[in-house]
DOLOKOL-876801 format. One record per residue (C-alpha): residue number from 0; x, y, z. Coordinates in steps of 0.001 Angstrom, whole numbers, plus 500000, padded with zeros to 6 digits. Layout:
BEGIN
R    n      c1      c2      c3
R  NUM       X       Y       Z
...
! end
This chain:
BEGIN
R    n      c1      c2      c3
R    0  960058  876459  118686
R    1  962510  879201  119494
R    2  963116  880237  123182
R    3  961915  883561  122963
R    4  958515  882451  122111
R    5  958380  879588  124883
R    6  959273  881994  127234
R    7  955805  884360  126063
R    8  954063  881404  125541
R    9  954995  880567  129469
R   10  954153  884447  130617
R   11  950752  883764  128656
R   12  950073  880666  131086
R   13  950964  882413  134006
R   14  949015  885727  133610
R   15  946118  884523  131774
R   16  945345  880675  132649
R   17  941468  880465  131328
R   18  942959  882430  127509
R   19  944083  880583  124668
R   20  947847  881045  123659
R   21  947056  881386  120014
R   22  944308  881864  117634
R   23  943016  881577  114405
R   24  939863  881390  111824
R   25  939896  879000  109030
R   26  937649  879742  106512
R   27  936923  877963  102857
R   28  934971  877949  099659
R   29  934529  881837  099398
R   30  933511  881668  095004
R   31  933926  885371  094940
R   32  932210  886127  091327
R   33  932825  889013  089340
R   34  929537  890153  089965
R   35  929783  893016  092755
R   36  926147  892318  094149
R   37  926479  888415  094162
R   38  925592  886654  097410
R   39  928985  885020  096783
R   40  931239  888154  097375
R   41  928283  889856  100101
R   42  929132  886713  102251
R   43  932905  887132  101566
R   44  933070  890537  102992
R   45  930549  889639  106122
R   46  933171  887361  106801
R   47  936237  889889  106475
R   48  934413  892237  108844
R   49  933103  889567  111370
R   50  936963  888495  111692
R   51  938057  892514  111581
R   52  935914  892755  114862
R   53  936553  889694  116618
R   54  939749  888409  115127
R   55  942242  890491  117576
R   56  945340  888957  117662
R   57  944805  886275  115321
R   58  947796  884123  113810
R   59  946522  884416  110574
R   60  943515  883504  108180
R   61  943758  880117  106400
R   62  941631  879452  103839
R   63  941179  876336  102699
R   64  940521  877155  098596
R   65  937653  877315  096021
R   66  938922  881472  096731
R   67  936835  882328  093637
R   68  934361  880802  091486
R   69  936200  880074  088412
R   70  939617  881532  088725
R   71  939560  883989  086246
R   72  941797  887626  086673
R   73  938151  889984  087105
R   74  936982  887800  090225
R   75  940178  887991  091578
R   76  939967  891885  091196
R   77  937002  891879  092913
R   78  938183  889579  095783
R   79  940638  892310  096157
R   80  938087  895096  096005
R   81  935645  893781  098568
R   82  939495  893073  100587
R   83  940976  896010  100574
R   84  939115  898029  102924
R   85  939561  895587  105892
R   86  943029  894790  105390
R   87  944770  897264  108044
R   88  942081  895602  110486
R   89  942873  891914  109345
R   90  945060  889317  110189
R   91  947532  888020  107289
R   92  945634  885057  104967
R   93  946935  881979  104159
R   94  945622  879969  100849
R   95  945003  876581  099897
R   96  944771  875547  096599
R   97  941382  874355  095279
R   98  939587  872571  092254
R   99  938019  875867  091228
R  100  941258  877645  091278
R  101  943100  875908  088921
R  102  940196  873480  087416
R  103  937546  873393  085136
R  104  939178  874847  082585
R  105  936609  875775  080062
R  106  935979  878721  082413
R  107  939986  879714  081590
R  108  940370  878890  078030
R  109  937292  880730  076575
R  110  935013  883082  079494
R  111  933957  885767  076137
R  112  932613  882932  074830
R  113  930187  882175  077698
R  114  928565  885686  078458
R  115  924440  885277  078071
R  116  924680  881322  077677
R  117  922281  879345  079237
R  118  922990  876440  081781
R  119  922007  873934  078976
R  120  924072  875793  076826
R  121  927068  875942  079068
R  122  926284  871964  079466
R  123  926899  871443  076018
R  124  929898  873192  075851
R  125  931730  871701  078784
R  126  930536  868013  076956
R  127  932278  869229  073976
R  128  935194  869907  075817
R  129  935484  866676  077995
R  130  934999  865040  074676
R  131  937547  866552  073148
R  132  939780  865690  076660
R  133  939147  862148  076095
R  134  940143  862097  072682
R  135  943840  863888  073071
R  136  944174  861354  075873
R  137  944127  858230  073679
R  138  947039  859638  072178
R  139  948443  860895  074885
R  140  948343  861129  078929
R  141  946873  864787  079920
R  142  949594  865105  082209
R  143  952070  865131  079738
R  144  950304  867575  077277
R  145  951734  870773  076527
R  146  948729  872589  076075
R  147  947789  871170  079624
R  148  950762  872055  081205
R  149  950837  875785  079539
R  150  947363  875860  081223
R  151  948037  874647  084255
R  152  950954  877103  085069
R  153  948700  880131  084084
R  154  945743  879188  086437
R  155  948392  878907  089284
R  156  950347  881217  087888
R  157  947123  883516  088509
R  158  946583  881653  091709
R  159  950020  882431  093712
R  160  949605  885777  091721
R  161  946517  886693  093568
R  162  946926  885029  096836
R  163  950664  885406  097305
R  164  950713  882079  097373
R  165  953993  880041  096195
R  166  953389  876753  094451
R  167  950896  874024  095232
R  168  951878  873271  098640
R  169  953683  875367  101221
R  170  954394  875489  105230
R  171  955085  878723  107486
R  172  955822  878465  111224
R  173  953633  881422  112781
R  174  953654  882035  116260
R  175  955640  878761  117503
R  176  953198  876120  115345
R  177  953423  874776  112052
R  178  950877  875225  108995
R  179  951025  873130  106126
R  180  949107  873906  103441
R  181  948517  871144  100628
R  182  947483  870934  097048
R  183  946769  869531  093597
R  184  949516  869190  091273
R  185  947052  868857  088293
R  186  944302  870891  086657
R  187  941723  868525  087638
R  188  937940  870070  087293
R  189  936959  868223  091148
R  190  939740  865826  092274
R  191  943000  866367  094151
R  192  946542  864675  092633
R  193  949469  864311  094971
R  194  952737  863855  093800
R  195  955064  861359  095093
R  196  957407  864465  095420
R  197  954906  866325  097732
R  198  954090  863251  099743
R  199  957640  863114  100536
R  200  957461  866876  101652
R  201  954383  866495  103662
R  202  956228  863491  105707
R  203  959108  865608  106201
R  204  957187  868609  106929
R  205  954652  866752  109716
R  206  957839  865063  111332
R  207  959805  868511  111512
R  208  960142  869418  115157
R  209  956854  867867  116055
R  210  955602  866529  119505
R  211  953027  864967  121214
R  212  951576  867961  122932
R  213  952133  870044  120200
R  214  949195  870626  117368
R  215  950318  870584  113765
R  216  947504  872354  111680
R  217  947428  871018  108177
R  218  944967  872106  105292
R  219  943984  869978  102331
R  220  940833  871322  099700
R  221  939325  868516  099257
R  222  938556  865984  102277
R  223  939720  862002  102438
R  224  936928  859293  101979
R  225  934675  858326  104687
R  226  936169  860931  107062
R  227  934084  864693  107630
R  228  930347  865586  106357
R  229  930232  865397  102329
R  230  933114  862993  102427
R  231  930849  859614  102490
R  232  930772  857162  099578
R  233  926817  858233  099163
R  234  927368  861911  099582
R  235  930545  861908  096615
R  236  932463  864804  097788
R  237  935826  863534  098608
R  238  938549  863251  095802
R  239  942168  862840  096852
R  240  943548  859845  094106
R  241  946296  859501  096705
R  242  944089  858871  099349
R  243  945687  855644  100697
R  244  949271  857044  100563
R  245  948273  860363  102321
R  246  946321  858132  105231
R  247  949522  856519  105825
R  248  951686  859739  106325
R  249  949020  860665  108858
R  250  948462  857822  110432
R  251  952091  858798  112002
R  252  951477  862303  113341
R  253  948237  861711  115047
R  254  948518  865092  116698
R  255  947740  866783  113346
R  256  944596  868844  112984
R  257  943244  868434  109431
R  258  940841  871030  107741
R  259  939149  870538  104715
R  260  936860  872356  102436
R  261  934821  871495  099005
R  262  932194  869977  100217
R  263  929947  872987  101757
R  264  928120  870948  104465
R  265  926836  872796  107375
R  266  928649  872727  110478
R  267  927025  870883  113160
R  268  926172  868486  110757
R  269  926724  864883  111396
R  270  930489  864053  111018
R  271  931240  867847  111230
R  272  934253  866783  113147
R  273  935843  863330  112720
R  274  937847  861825  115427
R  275  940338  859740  113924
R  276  938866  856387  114965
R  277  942201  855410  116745
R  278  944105  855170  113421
R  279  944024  858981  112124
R  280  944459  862292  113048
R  281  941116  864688  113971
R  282  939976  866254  111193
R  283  937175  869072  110611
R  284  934664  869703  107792
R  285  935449  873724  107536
R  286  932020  874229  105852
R  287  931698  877273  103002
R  288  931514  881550  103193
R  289  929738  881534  099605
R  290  927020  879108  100424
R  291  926059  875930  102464
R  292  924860  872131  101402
R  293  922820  869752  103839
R  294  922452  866438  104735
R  295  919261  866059  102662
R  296  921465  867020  099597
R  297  920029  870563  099219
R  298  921837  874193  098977
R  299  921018  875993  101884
R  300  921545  879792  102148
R  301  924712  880869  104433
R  302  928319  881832  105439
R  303  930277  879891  107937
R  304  933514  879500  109564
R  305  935895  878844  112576
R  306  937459  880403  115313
R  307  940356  877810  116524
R  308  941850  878560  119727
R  309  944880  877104  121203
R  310  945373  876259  124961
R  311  947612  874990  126849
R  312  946083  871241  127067
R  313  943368  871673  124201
R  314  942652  873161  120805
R  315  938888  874422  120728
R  316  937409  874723  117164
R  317  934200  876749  117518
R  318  931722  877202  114276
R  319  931048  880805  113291
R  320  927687  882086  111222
R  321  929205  884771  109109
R  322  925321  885753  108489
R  323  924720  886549  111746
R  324  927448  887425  113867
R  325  926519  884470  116518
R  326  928550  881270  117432
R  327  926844  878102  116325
R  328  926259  876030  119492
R  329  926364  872314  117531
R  330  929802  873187  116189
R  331  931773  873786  119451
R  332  934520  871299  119490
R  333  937362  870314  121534
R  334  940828  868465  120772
R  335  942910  867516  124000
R  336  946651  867763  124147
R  337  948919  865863  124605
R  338  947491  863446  121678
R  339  948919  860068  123357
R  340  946730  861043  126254
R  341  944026  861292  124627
R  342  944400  858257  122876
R  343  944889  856142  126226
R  344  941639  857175  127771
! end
């Protein structure tokens, strides 16, 4: 952290000792459509004026991906649309990289084709195309295909296009703290792939002038196994094939604050927040602006969020309803600093 901004950071302390230092939103899952009246983009831009009004100061925006609902150039236009108008009042946005962004590719490779089809219809055709998947990969791995690869760097070619994001994975030090922001490295329609070469990046990056009583804030799509709400075994939203690997780089910085998406449970949920169990870092189930999922396996109709603030001894992670304008009480969390502290008691 440079000087200058210990020395606000100090003047912060001294002149207001009950306000955070910092402060944030995360938000996650926004599936803007290219429809204009879809409950998808409605919630979106609830959320961009709820954060215009209350988001003063903020660090930034992070989302945590799944930006639009199939990645494809006329939902990003309207992303931008529904944007626009708030962005003098806004914060700058940060973007994770999710399976809808640069998955399911049937959505990329032929969208004329799927005007006026039915859901049965569109069944059929993404059957046809997993067949036809399986089959080139008996010859050959789908990581090494051409036609793959050509497809994968258009989606994030699209992606970083949009977002102004660069690459897969990326870090930015805003306001004294680090932000990591992690990603697939292959066009896979739900999952998350690692590559040894970002797993070495994300060790470097967590270790790089990092304390104790210092919060690192990192932001992955999909969540690790048996960790936040839609993560368990039973539930099946979880996805990370280097799980293992990626629970050993953590397992070193346990003052990291992980955020995840993909999953859409509510917040307040049970295992909302998950505390590390003595071996990880915290980590927080960042919920969904398009829509919501429950614990009895149902879509539910809403827009959520956070508001993270950072204090002096704490990081306080409070749920937002997007719908209504009103904090959700269940969802009102608190992370104490410095970590080995909190581990002792």
């Amino acid at each position: 952290m440079k000087q200058s901004e210990m020395n606000l950071i100090g003047q912060q302390e001294k002149s207001c000792p009950n306000q955070p230092l910092a402060s944030f939103q995360v938000i996650t899952d926004t599936h803007v459509t290219d429809d204009p009246q879809h409950i998808h983009n409605l919630h979106w831009e609830q959320a961009l004026a709820d954060i215009a009004r209350y988001g003063q100061n903020s660090l930034g925006v992070m989302h945590v991906g799944d930006v639009t609902d199939h990645g494809l150039e006329a939902e990003y236009r309207e992303l931008h649309r529904i944007w626009e108008p708030y962005r003098e009042q806004l914060p700058p946005f940060f973007f994770t990289m999710g399976n809808h962004d640069v998955g399911d590719f049937i959505w990329e490779e032929a969208p004329q084709e799927l005007t006026g089809l039915t859901g049965q219809q569109l069944l059929e055709l993404w059957e046809q195309y997993q067949s036809q998947m399986a089959a080139e990969a008996s010859l050959k791995k789908e990581k090494d295909s051409a036609a793959a690869r050509q497809l994968w760097q258009r989606r994030i070619g699209n992606f970083n296009e949009a977002t102004g994001t660069r690459g897969s994975y990326h870090d930015h030090w805003i306001g004294g703290y680090h932000f990591i922001f992690i990603g697939t490295e292959q066009p896979l329609s739900k999952d998350c792939h690692l590559s040894d070469e970002q797993l070495e990046w994300i060790d470097h990056k967590l270790a790089e002038q990092s304390s104790p009583d210092q919060p690192i804030f990192l932001f992955l799509h999909q969540p690790l196994i048996n960790t936040v709400a839609g993560s368990l075994e039973q539930q099946g939203w979880y996805g990370v094939h280097q799980d293992e690997q990626l629970r050993r780089i953590l397992s070193r910085y346990s003052q990291t604050i992980l955020f995840t998406g993909h999953t859409h449970w509510q917040l307040g949920a049970p295992h909302t927040h998950y505390d590390g169990q003595g071996q990880l870092p915290t980590m927080f189930n960042a919920s969904s602006v398009g829509y919501l999922w429950t614990d009895e396996d149902e879509y539910l109709l809403g827009s959520e969020g956070y508001y993270v603030e950072i204090h002096k001894s704490h990081v306080r992670v409070r749920g937002r309803d997007f719908t209504t304008g009103t904090w959700i009480e269940q969802a009102d969390y608190t992370v104490p600093y410095p970590i080995s502290a909190a581990l002792i008691e």
